[in-house]
KEKE-530885 format. One record per residue (C-alpha): residue number from 0; y negated, z, x. Coordinates in Angstrom, 2 decimals, always signed. Last residue first. Layout:
<atoms>
{k: NUM y: Y z: Z x: X}
...
</atoms>
This chain:
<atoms>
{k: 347 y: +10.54 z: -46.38 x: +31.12}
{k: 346 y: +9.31 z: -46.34 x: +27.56}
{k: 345 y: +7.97 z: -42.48 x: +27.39}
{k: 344 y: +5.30 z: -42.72 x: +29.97}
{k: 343 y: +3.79 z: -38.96 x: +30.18}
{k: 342 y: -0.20 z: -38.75 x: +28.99}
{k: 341 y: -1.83 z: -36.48 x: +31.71}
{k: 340 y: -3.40 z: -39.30 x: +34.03}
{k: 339 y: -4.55 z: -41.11 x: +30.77}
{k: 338 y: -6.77 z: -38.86 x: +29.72}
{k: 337 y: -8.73 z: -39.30 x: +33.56}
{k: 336 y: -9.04 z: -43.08 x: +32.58}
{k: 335 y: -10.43 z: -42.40 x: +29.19}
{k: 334 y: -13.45 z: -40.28 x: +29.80}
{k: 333 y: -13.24 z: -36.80 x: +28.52}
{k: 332 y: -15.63 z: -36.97 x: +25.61}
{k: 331 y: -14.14 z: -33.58 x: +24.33}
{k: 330 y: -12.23 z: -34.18 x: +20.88}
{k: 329 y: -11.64 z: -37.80 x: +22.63}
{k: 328 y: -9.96 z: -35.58 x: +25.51}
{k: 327 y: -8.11 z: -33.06 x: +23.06}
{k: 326 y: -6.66 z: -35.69 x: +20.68}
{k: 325 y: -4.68 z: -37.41 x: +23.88}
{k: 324 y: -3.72 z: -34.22 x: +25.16}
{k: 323 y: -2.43 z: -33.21 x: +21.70}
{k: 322 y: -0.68 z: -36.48 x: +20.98}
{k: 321 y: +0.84 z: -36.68 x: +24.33}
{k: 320 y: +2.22 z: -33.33 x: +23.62}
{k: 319 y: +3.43 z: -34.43 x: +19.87}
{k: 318 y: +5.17 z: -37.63 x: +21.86}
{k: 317 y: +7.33 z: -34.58 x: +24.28}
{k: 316 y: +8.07 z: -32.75 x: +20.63}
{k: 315 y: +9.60 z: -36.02 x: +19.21}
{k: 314 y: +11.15 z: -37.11 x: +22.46}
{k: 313 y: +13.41 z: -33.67 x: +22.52}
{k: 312 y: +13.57 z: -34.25 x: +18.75}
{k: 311 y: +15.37 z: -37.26 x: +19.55}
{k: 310 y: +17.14 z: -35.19 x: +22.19}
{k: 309 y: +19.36 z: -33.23 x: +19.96}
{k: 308 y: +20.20 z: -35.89 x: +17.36}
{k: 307 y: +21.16 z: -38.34 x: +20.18}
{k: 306 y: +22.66 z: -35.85 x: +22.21}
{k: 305 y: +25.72 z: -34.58 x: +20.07}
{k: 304 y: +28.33 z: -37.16 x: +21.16}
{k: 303 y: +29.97 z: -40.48 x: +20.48}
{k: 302 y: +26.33 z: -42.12 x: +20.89}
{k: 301 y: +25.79 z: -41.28 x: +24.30}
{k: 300 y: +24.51 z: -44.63 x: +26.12}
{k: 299 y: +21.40 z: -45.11 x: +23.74}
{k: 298 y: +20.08 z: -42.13 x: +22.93}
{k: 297 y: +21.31 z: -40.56 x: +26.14}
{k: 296 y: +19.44 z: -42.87 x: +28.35}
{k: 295 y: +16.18 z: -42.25 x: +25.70}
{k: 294 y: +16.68 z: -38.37 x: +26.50}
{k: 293 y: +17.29 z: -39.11 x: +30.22}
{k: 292 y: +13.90 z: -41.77 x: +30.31}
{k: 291 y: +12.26 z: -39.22 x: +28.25}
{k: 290 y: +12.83 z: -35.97 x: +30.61}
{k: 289 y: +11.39 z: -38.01 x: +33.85}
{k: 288 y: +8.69 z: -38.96 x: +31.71}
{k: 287 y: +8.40 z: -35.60 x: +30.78}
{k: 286 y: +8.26 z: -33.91 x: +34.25}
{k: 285 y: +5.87 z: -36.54 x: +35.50}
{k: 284 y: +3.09 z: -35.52 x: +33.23}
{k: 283 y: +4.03 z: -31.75 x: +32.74}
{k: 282 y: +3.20 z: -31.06 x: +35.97}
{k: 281 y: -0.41 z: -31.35 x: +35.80}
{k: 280 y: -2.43 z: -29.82 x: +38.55}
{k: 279 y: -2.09 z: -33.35 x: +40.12}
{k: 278 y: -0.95 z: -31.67 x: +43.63}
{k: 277 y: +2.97 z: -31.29 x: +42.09}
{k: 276 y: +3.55 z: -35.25 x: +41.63}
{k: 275 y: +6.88 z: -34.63 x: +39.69}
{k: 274 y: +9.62 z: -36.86 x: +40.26}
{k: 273 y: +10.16 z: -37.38 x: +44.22}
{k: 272 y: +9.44 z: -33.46 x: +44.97}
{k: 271 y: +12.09 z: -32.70 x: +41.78}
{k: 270 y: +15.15 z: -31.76 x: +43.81}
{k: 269 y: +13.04 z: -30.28 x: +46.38}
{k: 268 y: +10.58 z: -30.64 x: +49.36}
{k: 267 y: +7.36 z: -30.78 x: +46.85}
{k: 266 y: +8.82 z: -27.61 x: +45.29}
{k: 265 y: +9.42 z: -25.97 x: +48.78}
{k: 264 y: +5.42 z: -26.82 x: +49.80}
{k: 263 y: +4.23 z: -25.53 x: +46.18}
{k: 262 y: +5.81 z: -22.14 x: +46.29}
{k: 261 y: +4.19 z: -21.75 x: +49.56}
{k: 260 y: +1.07 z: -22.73 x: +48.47}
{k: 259 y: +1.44 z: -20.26 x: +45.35}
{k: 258 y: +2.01 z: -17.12 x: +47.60}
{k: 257 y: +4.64 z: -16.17 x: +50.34}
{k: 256 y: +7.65 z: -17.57 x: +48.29}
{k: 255 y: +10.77 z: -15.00 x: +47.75}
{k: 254 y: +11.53 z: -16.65 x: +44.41}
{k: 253 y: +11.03 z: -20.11 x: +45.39}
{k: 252 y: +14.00 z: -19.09 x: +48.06}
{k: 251 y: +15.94 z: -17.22 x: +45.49}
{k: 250 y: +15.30 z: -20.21 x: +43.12}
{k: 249 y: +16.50 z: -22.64 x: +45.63}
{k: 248 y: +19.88 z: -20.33 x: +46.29}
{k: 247 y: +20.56 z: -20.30 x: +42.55}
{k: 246 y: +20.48 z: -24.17 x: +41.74}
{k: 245 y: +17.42 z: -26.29 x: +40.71}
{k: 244 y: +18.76 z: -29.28 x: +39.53}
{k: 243 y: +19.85 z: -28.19 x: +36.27}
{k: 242 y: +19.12 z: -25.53 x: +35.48}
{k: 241 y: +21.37 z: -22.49 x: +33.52}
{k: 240 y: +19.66 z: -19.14 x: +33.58}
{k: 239 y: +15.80 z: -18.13 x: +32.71}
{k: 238 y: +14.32 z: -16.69 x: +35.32}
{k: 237 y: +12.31 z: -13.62 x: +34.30}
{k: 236 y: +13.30 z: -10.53 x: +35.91}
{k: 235 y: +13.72 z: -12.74 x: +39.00}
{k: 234 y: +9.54 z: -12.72 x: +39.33}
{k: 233 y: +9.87 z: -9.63 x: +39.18}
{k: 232 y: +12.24 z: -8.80 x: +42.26}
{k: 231 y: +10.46 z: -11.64 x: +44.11}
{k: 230 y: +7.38 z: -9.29 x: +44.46}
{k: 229 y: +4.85 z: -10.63 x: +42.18}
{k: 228 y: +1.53 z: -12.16 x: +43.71}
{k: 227 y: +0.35 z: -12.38 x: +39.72}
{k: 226 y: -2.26 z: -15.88 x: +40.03}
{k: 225 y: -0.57 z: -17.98 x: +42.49}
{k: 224 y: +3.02 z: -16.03 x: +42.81}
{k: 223 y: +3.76 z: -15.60 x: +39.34}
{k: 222 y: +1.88 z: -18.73 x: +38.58}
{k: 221 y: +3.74 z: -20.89 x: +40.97}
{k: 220 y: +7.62 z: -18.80 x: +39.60}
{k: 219 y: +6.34 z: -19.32 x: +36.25}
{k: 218 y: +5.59 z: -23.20 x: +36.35}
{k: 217 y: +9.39 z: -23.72 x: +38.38}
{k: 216 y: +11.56 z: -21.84 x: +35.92}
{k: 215 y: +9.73 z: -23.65 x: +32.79}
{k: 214 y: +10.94 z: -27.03 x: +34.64}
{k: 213 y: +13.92 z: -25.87 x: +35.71}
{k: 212 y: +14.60 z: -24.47 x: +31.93}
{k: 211 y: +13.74 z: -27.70 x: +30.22}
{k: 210 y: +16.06 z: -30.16 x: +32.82}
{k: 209 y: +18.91 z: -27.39 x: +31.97}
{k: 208 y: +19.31 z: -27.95 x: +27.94}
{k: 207 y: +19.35 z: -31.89 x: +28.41}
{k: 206 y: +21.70 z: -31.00 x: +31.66}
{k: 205 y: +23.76 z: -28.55 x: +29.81}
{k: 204 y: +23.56 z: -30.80 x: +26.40}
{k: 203 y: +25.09 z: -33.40 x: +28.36}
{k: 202 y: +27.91 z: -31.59 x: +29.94}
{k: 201 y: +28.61 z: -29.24 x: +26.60}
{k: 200 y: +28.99 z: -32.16 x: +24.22}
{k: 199 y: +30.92 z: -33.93 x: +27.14}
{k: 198 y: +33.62 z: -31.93 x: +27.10}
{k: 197 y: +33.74 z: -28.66 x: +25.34}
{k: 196 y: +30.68 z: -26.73 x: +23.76}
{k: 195 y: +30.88 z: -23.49 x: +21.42}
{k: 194 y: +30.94 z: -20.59 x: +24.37}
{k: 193 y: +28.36 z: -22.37 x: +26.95}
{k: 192 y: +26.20 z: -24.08 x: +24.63}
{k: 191 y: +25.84 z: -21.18 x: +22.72}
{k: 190 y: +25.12 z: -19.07 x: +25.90}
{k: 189 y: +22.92 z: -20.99 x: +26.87}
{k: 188 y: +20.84 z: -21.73 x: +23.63}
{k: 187 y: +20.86 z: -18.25 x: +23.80}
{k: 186 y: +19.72 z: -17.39 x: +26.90}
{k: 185 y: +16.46 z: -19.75 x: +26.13}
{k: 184 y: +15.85 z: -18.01 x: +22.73}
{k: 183 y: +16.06 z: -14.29 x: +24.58}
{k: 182 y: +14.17 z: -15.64 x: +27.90}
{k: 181 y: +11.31 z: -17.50 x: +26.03}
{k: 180 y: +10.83 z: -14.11 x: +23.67}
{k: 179 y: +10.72 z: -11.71 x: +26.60}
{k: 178 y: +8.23 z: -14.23 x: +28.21}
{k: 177 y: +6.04 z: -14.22 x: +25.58}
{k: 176 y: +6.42 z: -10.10 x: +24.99}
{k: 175 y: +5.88 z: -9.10 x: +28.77}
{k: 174 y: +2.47 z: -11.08 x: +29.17}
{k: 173 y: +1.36 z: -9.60 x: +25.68}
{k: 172 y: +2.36 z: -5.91 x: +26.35}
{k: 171 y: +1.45 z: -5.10 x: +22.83}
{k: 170 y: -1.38 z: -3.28 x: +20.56}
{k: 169 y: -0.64 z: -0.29 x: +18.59}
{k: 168 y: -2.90 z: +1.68 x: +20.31}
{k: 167 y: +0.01 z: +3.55 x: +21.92}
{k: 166 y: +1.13 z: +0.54 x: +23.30}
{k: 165 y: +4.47 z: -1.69 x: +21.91}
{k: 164 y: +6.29 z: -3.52 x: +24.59}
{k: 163 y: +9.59 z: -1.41 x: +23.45}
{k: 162 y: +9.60 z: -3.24 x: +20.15}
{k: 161 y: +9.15 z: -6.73 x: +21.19}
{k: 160 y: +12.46 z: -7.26 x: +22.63}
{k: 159 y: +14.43 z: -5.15 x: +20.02}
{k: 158 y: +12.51 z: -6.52 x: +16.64}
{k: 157 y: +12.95 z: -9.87 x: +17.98}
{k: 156 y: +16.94 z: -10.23 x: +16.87}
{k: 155 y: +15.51 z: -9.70 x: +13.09}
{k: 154 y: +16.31 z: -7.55 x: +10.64}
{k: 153 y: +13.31 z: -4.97 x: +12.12}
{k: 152 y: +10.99 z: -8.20 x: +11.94}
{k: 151 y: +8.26 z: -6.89 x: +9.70}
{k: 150 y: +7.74 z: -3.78 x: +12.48}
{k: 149 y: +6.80 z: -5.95 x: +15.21}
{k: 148 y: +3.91 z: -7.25 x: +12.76}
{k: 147 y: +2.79 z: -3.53 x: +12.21}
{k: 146 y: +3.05 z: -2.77 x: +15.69}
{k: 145 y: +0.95 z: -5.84 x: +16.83}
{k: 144 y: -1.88 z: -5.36 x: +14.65}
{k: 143 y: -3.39 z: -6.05 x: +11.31}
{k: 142 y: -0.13 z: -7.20 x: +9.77}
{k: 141 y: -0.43 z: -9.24 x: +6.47}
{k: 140 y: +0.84 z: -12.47 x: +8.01}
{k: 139 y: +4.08 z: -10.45 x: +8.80}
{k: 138 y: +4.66 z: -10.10 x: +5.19}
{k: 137 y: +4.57 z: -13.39 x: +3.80}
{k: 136 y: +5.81 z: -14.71 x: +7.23}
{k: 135 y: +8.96 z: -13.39 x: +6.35}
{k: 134 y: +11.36 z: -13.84 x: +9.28}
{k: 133 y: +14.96 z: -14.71 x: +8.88}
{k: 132 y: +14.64 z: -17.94 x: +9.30}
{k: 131 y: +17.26 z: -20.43 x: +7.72}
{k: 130 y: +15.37 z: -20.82 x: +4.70}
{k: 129 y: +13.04 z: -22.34 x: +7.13}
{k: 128 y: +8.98 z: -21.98 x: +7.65}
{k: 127 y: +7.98 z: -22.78 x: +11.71}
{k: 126 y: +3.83 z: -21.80 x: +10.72}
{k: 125 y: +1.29 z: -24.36 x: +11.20}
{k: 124 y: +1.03 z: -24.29 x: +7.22}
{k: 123 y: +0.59 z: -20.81 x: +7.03}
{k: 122 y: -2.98 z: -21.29 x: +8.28}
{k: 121 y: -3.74 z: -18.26 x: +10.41}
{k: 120 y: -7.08 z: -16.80 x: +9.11}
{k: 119 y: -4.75 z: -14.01 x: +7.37}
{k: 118 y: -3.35 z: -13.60 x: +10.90}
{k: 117 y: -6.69 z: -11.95 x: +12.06}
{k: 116 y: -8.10 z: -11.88 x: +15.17}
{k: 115 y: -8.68 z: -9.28 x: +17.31}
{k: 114 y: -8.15 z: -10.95 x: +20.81}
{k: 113 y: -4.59 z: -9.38 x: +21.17}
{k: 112 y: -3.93 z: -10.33 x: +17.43}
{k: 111 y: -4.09 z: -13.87 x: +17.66}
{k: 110 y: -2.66 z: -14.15 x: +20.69}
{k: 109 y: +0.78 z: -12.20 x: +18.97}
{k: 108 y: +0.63 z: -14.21 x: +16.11}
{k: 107 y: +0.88 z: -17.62 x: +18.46}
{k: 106 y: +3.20 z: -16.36 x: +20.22}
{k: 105 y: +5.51 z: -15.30 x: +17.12}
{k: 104 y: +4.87 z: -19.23 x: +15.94}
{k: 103 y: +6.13 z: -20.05 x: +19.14}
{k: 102 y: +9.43 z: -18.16 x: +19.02}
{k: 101 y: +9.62 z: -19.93 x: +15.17}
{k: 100 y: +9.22 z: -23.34 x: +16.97}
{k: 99 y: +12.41 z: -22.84 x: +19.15}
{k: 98 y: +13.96 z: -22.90 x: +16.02}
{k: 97 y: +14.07 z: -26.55 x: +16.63}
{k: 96 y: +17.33 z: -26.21 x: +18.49}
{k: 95 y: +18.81 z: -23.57 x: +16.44}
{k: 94 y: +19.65 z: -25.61 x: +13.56}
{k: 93 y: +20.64 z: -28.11 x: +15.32}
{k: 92 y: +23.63 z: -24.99 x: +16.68}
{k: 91 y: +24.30 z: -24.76 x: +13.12}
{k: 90 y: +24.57 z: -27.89 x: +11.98}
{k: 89 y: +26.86 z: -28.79 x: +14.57}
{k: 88 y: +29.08 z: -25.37 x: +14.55}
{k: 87 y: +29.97 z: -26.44 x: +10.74}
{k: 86 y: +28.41 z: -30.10 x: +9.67}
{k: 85 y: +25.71 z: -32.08 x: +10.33}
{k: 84 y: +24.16 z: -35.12 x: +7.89}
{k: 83 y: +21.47 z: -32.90 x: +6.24}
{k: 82 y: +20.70 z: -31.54 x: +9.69}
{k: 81 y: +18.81 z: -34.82 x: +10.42}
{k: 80 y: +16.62 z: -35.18 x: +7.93}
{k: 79 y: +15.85 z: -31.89 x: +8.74}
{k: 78 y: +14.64 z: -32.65 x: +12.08}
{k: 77 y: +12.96 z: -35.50 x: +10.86}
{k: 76 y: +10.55 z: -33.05 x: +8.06}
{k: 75 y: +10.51 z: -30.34 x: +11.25}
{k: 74 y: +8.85 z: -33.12 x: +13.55}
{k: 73 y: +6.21 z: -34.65 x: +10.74}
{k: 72 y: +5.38 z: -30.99 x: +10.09}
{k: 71 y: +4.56 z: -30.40 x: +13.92}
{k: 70 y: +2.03 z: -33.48 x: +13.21}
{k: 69 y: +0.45 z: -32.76 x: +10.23}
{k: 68 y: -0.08 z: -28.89 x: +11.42}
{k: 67 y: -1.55 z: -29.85 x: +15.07}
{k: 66 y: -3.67 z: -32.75 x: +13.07}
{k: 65 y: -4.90 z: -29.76 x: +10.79}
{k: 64 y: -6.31 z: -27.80 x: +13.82}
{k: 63 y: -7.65 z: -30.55 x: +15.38}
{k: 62 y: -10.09 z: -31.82 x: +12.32}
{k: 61 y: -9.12 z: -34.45 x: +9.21}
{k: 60 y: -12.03 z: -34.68 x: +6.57}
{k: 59 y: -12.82 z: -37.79 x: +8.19}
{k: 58 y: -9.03 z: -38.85 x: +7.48}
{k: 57 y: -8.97 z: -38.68 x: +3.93}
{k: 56 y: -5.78 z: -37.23 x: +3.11}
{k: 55 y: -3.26 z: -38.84 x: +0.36}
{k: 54 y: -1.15 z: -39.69 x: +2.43}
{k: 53 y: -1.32 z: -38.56 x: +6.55}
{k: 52 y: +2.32 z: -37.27 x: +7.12}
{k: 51 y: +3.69 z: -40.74 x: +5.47}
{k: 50 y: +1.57 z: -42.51 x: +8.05}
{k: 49 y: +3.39 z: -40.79 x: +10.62}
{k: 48 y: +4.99 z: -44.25 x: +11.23}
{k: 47 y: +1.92 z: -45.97 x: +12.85}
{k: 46 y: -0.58 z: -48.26 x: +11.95}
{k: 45 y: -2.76 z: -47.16 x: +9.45}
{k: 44 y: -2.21 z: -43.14 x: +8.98}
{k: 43 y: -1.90 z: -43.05 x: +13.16}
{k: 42 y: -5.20 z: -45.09 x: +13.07}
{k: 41 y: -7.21 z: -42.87 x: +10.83}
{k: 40 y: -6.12 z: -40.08 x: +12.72}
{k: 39 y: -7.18 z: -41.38 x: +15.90}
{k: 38 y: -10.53 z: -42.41 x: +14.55}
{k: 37 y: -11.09 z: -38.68 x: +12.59}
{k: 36 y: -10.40 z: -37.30 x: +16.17}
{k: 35 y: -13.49 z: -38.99 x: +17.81}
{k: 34 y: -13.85 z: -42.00 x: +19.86}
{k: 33 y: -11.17 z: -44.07 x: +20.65}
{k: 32 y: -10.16 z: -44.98 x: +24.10}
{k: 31 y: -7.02 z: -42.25 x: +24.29}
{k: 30 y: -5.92 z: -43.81 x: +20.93}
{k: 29 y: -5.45 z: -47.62 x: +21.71}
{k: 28 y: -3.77 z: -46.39 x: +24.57}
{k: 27 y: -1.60 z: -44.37 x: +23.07}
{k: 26 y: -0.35 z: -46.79 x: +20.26}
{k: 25 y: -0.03 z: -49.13 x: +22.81}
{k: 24 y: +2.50 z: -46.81 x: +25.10}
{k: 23 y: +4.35 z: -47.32 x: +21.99}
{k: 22 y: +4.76 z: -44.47 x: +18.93}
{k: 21 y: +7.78 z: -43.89 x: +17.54}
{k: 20 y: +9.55 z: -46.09 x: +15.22}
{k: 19 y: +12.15 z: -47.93 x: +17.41}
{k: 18 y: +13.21 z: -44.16 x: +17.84}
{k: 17 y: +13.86 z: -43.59 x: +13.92}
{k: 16 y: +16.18 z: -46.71 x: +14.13}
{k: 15 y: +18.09 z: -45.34 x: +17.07}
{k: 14 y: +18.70 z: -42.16 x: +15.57}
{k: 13 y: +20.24 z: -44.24 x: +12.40}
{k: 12 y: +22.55 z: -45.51 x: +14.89}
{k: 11 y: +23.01 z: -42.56 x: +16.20}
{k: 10 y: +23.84 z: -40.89 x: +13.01}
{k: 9 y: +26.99 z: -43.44 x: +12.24}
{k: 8 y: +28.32 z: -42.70 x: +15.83}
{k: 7 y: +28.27 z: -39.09 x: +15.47}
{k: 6 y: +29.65 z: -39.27 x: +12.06}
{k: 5 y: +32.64 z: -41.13 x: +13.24}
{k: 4 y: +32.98 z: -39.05 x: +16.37}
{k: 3 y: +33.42 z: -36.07 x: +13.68}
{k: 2 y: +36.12 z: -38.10 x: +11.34}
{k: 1 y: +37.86 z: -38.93 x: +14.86}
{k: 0 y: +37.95 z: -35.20 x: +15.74}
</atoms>
């Protein structure tokens, strides 16, 4: 146990370094007022510590797509970093953490498809790739439709979510197969939490692990109701377990909402009324500030436990949306000001 808080302590500290790195609310200034994409990614190969990501590349030659793939690589190269210095139950349950990118990458094939697309025209590069994964994306990039890319994960744990979703033309329940895949990773993570965790590994990574699931929890029970008008029945088919703030009896009551409006009056009169301004049509803004100020908290106040390698990649992911917004309203001549409204503060 002492060899383990040892570790803990020695990787924080080299956590902490890596955060004094990311990027400032300068950096995202300076970005949102720039001018086209090839500015922004001349500047983060200039002055900022994804400059690494960005040698060798000439940055006019640089487009969206390949920022998203520079950018999610710069995550999974830290993340790894990381793992190198994990051990037993540690490493594996990291390990898990940012797999959450391979449930994404099986989204992201699935769109593809659904619209007729091919996954040969499906860089492999923006791809979650791991010797850890048990998917071959060799193979599955060679289906032409959603049974035949179901079918390349029969030794995985997707093969029996996705499987039963299948049509008879060989295409997929699409709505039913994204959140099948959210629920399985997310009632995982809980349950490994859960079993593994003692102390306060388990209490802060079941807040860290719960602030992600209320806030998922809340945006499908408004769109169930907004855009689906689900009975409360289906919309409890896909809670995911384990918030944090949100407890049952508020989701039952969510759950059994009138319509969207409704939904939106008991949100505004809950746990997270004060936190996230719900009318902006943008959540996510005051949702991840909220989330960065705990992860940073944790960072620095929870060194003698898991959190700082956990929610470093927490921050990592929440800077790559800010990045993406950012990129997406110089991409579209969105003026400045308005950008800024969806950017989340990350140095509270």
């Amino acid at each position: 146990m002492i060899r383990k808080l040892i570790n803990y302590t020695h990787l924080a500290t080299k956590i902490r370094a890596m955060l004094g790195n990311m990027l400032s609310e300068e950096d995202f200034d300076n970005m949102t007022h720039m001018n086209t994409v090839q500015e922004i990614a001349e500047y983060l190969k200039q002055h900022t510590y994804y400059k690494e990501h960005f040698k060798g590349l000439d940055s006019d030659d640089i487009h969206r797509g390949s920022m998203e793939i520079i950018l999610y690589r710069a995550m999974i190269t830290d993340a790894l970093k990381i793992t190198k210095h994990l051990k037993g139950w540690d490493k594996a349950f990291y390990r898990y953490v940012y797999r959450k990118q391979e449930v994404e990458d099986l989204k992201k094939m699935l769109r593809a498809l659904q619209i007729g697309k091919s996954l040969k025209e499906i860089n492999r590069e923006t791809l979650f790739i791991s010797r850890y994964s048990k998917i071959d994306f060799n193979v599955s990039l060679e289906a032409e439709n959603a049974k035949e890319l179901v079918e390349t994960l029969k030794n995985t744990k997707y093969y029996a979510i996705l499987q039963p979703l299948l049509r008879d033309d060989d295409s997929i329940e699409l709505f039913a197969a994204e959140m099948g895949l959210d629920m399985y990773y997310y009632s995982r993570m809980y349950h490994q939490i859960r079993k593994h965790m003692t102390g306060k590994d388990q209490a802060v990574m079941l807040r860290d692990y719960g602030l992600d699931v209320d806030f998922r929890n809340m945006l499908w029970i408004y769109r169930a109701k907004k855009f689906y008008h689900l009975p409360k029945e289906r919309v409890f088919t896909y809670l995911i377990p384990g918030g944090y703030k949100l407890k049952k009896q508020q989701l039952v009551e969510l759950a059994e909402s009138i319509d969207g409006d409704d939904v939106m009056a008991r949100l505004k009169k809950g746990p997270y009324g004060s936190i996230i301004d719900f009318d902006s049509g943008h959540w996510g803004n005051g949702f991840y500030t909220y989330a960065s100020f705990i992860y940073r908290s944790n960072i620095r106040q929870k060194s003698n436990t898991i959190a700082p390698m956990v929610d470093y990649i927490f921050l990592k992911e929440i800077e790559i949306v800010n990045l993406t917004t950012i990129i997406e309203g110089v991409r579209y001549k969105i003026d400045p000001n308005e950008v800024e409204r969806f950017v989340s503060k990350q140095h509270i």
